[in-house]
N, C-alpha and C positions, 0 to 999 in steps of 0.2 A: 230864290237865288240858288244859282247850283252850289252842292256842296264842296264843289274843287275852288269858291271865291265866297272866302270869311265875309269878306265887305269891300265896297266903294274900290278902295283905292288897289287893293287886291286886282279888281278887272283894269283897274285906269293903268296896272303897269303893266298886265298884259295885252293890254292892246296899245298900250305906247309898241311894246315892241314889235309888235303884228305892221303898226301902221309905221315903224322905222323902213319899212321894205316901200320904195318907190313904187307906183299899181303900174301898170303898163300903161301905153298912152298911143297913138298914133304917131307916125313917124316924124320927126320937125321937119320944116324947110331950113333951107339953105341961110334963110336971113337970120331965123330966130335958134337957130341950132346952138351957136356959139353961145347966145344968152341963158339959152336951157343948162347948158350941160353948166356951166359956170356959177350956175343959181346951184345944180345938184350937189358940185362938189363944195360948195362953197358956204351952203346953209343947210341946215336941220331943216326937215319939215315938219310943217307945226302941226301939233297935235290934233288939236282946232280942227284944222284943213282936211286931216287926213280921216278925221271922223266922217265930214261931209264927204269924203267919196266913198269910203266902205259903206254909209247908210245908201250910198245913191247906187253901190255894189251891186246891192240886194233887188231885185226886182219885186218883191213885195216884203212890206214890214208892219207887225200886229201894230197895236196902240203899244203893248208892254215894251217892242224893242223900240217904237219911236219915242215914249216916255223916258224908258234907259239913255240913250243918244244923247240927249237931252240935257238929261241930268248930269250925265259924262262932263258935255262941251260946260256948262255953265260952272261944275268944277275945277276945272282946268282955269277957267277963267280968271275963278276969284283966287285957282292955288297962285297963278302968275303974278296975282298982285301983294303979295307977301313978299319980302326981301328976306327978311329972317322968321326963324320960327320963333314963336312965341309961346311966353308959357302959358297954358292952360290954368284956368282957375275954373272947379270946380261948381257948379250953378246948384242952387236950391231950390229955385222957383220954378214952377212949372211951366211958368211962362217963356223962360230961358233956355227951355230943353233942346237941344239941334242935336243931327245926327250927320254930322261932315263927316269932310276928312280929316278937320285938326283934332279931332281927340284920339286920345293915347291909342295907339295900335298895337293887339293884342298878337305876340308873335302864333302862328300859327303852322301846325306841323306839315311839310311837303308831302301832295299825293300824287300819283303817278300822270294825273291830265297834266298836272302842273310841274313843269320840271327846270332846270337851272337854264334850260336854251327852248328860244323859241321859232328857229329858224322856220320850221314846219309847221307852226301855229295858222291853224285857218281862225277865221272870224267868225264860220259856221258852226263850230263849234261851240262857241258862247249862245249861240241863239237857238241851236238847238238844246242846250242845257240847262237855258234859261226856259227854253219851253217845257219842258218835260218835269222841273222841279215845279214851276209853277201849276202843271196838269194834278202832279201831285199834292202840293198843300191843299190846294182846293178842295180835290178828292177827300184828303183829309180835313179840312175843314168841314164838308158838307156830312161826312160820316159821324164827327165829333158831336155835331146839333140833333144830326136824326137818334141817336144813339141818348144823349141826352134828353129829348122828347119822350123816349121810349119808357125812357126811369121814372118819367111823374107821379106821383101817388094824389088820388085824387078821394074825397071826399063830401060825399055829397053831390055830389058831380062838380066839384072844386078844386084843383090843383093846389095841394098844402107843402109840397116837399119832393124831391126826390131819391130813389132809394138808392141807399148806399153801395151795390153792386147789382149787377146780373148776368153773372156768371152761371149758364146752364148745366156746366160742369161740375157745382160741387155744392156742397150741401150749403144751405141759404143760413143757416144759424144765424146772426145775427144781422146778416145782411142787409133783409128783406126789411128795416127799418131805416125812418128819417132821420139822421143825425145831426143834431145843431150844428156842430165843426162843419162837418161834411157839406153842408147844404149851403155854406157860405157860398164858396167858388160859383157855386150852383146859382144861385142868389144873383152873384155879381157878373155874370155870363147875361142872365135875361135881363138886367136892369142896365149894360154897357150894349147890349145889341140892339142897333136902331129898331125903332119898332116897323118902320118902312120892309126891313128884312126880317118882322119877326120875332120881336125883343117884347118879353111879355114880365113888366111889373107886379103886375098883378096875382102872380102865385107868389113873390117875396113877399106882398103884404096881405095876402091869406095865411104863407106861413108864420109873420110873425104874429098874428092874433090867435092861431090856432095856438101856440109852444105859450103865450100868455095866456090862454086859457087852459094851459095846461097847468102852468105857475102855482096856480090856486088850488090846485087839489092836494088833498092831507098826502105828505110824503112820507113811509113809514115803513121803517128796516128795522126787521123785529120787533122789537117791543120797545124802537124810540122813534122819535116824531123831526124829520128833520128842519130846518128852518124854513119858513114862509118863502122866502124870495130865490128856496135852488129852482133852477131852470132843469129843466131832462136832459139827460143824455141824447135820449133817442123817443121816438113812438112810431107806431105803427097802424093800421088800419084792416079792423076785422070785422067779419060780417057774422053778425049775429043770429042764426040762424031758426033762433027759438023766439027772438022779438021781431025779427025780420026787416032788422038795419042794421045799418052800419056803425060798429063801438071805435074808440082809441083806446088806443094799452100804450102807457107812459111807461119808462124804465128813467127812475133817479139816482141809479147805481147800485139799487140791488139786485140787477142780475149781470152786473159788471165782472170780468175778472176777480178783482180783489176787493169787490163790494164798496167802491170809494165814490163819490159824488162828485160830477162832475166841475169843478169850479171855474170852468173854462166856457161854459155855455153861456151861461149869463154876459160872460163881457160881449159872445160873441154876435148876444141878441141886439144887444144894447149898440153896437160896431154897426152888424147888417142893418139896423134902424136910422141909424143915420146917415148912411148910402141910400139905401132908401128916399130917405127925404131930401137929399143934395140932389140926387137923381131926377124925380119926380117932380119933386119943387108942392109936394101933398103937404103940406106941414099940419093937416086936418087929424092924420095916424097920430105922428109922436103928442099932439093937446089933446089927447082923447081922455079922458079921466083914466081908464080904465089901463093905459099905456104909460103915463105920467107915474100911478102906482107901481105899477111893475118895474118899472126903472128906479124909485126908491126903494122899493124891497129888496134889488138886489143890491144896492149901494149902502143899505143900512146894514148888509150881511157884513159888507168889508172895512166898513166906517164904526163899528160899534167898539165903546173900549174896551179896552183890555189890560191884559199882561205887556204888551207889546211895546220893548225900546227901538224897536225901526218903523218905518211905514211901511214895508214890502208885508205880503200877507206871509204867512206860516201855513204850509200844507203839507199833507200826506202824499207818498208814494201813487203812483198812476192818476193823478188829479186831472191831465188834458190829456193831449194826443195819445202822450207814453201814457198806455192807460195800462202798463204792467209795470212791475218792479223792477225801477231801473236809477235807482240813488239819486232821484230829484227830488226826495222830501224837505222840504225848510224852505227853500226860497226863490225858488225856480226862476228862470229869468223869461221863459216864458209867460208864466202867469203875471209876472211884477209887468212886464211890458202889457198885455192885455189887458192886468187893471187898469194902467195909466192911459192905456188909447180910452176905455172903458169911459173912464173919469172925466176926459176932454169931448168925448162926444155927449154925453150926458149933458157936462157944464151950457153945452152950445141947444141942446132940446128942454131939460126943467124948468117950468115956470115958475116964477117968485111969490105965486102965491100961494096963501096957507104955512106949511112948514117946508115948503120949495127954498125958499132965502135962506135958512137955517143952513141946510143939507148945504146950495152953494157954497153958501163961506168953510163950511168942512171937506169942499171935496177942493174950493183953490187951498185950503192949508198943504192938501194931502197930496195936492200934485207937485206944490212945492218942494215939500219934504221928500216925496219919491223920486223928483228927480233928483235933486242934488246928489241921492244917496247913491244911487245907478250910476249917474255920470262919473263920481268920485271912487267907487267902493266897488263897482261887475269893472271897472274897465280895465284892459291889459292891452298894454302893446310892450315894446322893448324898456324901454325906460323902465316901466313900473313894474315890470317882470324882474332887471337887475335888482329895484329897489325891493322889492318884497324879497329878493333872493338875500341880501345884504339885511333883513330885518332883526332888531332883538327881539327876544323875550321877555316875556314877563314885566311888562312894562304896566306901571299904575299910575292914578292920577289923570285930569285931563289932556295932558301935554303927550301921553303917549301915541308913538306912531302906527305903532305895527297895534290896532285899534280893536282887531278879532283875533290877539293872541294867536297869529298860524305862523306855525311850526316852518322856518322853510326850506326842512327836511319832508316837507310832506309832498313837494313840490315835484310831481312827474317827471322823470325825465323826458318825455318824448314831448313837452311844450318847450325845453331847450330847444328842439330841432326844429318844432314846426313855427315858431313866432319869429316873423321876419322882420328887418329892420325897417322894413315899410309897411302901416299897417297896423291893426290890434282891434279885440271884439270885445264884447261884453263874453264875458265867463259865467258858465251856468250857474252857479250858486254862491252865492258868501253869507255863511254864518260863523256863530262862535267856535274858534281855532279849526273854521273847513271854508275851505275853497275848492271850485266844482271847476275844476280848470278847461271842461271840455267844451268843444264850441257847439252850440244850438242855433240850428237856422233858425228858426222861427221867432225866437228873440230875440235876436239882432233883427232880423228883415222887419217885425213889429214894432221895436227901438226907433228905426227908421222912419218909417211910416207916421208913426205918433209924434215922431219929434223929439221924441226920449233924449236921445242923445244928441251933442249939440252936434251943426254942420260940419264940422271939422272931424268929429268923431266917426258918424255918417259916410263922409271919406276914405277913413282909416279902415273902415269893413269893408268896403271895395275894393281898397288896394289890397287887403288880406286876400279875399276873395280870388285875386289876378294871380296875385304872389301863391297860392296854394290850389291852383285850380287843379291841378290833377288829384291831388285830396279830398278837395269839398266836391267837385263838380265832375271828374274822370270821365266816362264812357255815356254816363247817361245820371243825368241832373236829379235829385241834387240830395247829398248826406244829409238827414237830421239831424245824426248827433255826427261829431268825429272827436277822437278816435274810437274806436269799438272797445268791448271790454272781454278783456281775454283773461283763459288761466285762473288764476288763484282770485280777480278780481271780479270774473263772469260768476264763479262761483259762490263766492260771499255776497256780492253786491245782487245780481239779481236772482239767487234763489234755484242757482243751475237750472234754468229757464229754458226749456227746450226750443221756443219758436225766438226766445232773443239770444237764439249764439251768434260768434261773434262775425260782424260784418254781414247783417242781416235783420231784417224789419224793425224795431225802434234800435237795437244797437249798430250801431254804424250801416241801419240798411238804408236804399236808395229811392229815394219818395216823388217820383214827378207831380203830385199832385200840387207841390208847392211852386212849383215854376212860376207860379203866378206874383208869390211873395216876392221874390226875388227879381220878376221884372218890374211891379213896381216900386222896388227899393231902387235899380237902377235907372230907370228913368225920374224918380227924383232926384237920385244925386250927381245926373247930367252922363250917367255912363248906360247908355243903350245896349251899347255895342257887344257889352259881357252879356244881358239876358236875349240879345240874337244868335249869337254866338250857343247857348247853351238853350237854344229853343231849337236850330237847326242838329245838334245832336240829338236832341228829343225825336225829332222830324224823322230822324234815321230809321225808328224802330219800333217807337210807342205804337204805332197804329197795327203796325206787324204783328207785333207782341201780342195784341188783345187786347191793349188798356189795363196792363195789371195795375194790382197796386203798388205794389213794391219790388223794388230788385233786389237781387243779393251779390255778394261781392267786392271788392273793397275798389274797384272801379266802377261797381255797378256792372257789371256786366248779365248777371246772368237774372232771369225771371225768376223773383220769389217762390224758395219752395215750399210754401203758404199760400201765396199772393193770388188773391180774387182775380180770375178776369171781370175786363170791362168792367173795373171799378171808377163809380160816377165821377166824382173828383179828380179823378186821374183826367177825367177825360174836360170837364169844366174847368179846372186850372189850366189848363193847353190852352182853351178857347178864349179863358179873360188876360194869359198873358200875349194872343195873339192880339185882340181885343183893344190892346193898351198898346203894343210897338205903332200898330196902324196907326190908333190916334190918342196919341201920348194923355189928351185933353180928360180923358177916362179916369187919367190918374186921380181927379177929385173926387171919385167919387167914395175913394179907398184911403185918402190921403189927410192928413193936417198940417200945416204948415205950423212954423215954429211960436209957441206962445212968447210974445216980446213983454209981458208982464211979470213971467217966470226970472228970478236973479238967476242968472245962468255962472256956475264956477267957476274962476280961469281954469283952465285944458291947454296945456302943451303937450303937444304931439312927439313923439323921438323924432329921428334921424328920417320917417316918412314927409317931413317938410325939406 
């Protein structure tokens, strides 16, 4: 669609006014003249009507502008049958997902095609702009696959993964390897693309037997032995040139930044496997003995006791994405969300036999216990933001409210400004007397996804989302974290960090590669319209750009000055968030619908109802 028409009704009101102008006609007789002119001045013409002469205008028309026409007239139709507006209520189900006219319309900024009068508006102008953006996505679609194909790492003469950038411009350090995060997008690109056009399974479920057989190998950082069930980071593929094959070289974070393990792999083996198997409908992989294993090894990593008065896990500094120093140690709401998707797709693949039934009943305890604690204790919107501001101290006993002892002198000023009275996210941390008040996409849009949050809540991060898009979303989608960490708090917090100043790569820099999260958070909770809206920005530039990885900027404006070109995922996230607008049905294969066995908390929403 061209970028001068956000959506639908955007074109519908400018060609009302195009077809407000009478078309010329042959000259009347004498009899029916009086009737002509009396109909002109005396009725509107109908929209309807005035469609079928501009389509009959045109002396030839593709299938896309008689498909548009189309779609036009039969809007129009059902908008006439409406007397009043109605309110919207929010859908969950997938099944329920539309993409009309009656959901909430996102204002959008005035461009020069588009102006306050449209006396001089042709109608050629939409079809030529409609041809020309659609020459373009295409292009760009067809570029995103080859480019994609390009990255396979193959093994054995087998496709196990693809590599994290290839960029011939700059030195490959750690590029030139398969990243479990990374390789998801990847993953769910060839498992959503029909195979009629191309869509090949078949390397998701080589890589995840390959990254399981990687599981197994002794992990060992200096002189300790890390536990059985970490997943790698990353591996790679080297040719052995003195045995004359082909070796794997595993990295389990010790050749990481800050030497941390990754603990975000494993959820995300365990995520991709069961896409996989909704996809394929194989369910031959997840009963494999040898895959049933590895899914308790890592679940027994998270599930063993401890010290522990929450169910959220306890980690270290750079544990997932942020894989540098960036004050997410304790209880990231990243990871707390990935273990609970983690935990829900597991529940739905482990079999009951042997010590499977066990494991079960310890992981519905722990999804219980996780979410209550999520939905009640990360969530902030206006309400609970007064009532935390308004909190005592030093409160003892079980009756106390203010329940982590925070201070609510510690409390940022710049979430006064940004939490609107419509709206509220999960907040990136809460532990003892700290709260991480900044917002993490990937948490929330994973919240979503999993179900974490109840439907109501789900909501409340999209209206956030709407209510602060020049924040989260500006020039080019979409913030990681926000806000960035400046001054006295870049300095302590992450270690005067050269490549994370501020408003750039994990601190407030601009990551298209998540685009994909974000559309399917929006097509779950019945809002399209924001991840079209922020895929045709993408549209503007990403493919221009190179595919970096990252922006910098605090609207994202400018190309990381780091940033990989034609980095994989950059370019794989584009393709499964296109992937899923096409055909929303995709969303299952990324998705959970809400568990109805879960006690869910009462949730009252503020002033966004």
């Amino acid at each position: 669609m061209s970028p001068s028409f956000r959506s639908l009704r955007d074109l519908m009101e400018v060609t009302e006014e195009a077809a407000a102008v009478p078309p010329p006609s042959p000259t009347p007789s004498s009899g029916d003249s009086e009737k002509e002119l009396e109909a002109s001045s005396g009725k509107e013409v109908e929209l309807a009507d005035s469609l079928i002469h501009l389509q009959q205008k045109e002396e030839r028309t593709t299938p896309i502008e008689e498909q548009l026409l189309e779609t036009l007239k039969k809007e129009i139709e059902s908008t006439e049958k409406l007397e009043k507006p109605k309110k919207m209520v929010r859908v969950q189900s997938y099944e329920e997902i539309v993409d009309n006219a009656s959901v909430a319309h996102i204002p959008l900024k005035s461009y020069a095609s588009v102006g306050t009068s449209f006396e001089k508006f042709e109608l050629n102008s939409i079809y030529s702009a409609i041809k020309l953006n659609n020459a373009e996505n295409t292009a760009m679609m067809e570029e995103a696959w080859e480019t994609l194909q390009k990255s396979y790492v193959y093994y054995k003469g087998r496709p196990v993964g693809t590599l994290a950038a290839m960029d011939p411009t700059a030195e490959a350090l750690n590029y030139n390897q398969v990243f479990v995060r990374d390789f998801v997008p990847s993953g769910l690109a060839c498992l959503m693309r029909p195979a009629s056009a191309g869509g090949d399974p078949e390397i998701v479920k080589n890589f995840l037997l390959k990254t399981l057989h990687l599981q197994g190998w002794e992990k060992r950082i200096d002189n300790f032995t890390l536990g059985e069930g970490v997943m790698p980071a990353s591996f790679k593929v080297l040719y052995d040139s003195h045995r004359q094959k082909e070796t794997l070289v595993a990295d389990f974070g010790g050749s990481a930044i800050g030497r941390v393990a990754p603990v975000d792999s494993g959820f995300w083996w365990i995520i991709l496997l069961r896409s996989y198997t909704k996809c394929t409908h194989d369910y031959t992989l997840s009963e494999m003995p040898e895959v049933q294993k590895g899914m308790k090894l890592i679940l027994n990593l998270c599930l063993s006791d401890g010290f522990d008065t929450f169910p959220t896990l306890l980690c270290a500094d750079g544990c997932s994405m942020i894989d540098r120093r960036m004050g997410i140690y304790g209880y990231p709401i990243e990871i707390q969300a990935l273990f609970y998707f983690a935990l829900r797709c597991s529940r739905q693949m482990l079999k009951p036999e042997r010590d499977g039934k066990e494991l079960i009943k310890r992981i519905d305890k722990r999804i219980t216990a996780l979410s209550y604690h999520i939905q009640n204790y990360y969530w902030l919107d206006f309400t609970q933001l007064n009532n935390i501001y308004r909190y005592k101290t030093e409160e003892y006993s079980h009756t106390a409210v203010n329940k982590f002892n925070v201070i609510p002198e510690s409390i940022p000023d710049w979430v006064f400004d940004f939490m609107p009275l419509r709206g509220g996210y999960l907040i990136g941390n809460v532990s003892p007397a700290r709260m991480d008040f900044r917002w993490f996409l990937v948490g929330n849009c994973i919240a979503i996804l999993s179900s974490l949050v109840t439907p109501a809540q789900a909501t409340a991060i999209m209206d956030l989302i709407e209510e602060r898009w020049e924040d989260l979303i500006g020039e080019m989608p979409l913030k990681i974290v926000y806000p960035a960490l400046e001054g006295h708090d870049w300095r302590t917090v992450t270690g005067f960090d050269p490549k994370n100043t501020r408003w750039s790569y994990h601190n407030g820099g601009t990551w298209p590669a998540l685009i994909w999260l974000l559309t399917a958070a929006c097509i779950k909770t019945g809002r399209p319209q924001i991840a079209k809206r922020a895929i045709e920005l993408m549209e503007q530039r990403l493919s221009k750009d190179g595919w970096p990885e990252y922006y910098d900027g605090k609207a994202g404006r400018y190309v990381g000055k780091q940033a990989r070109k034609y980095q994989t995922w950059s370019i794989s996230g584009y393709l499964v968030a296109k992937l899923m607008i096409e055909n929303p049905a995709n969303l299952l294969i990324i998705s959970l619908e809400e568990d109805k066995r879960i006690s869910k908390p009462k949730f009252t929403r503020s002033i966004s109802f």
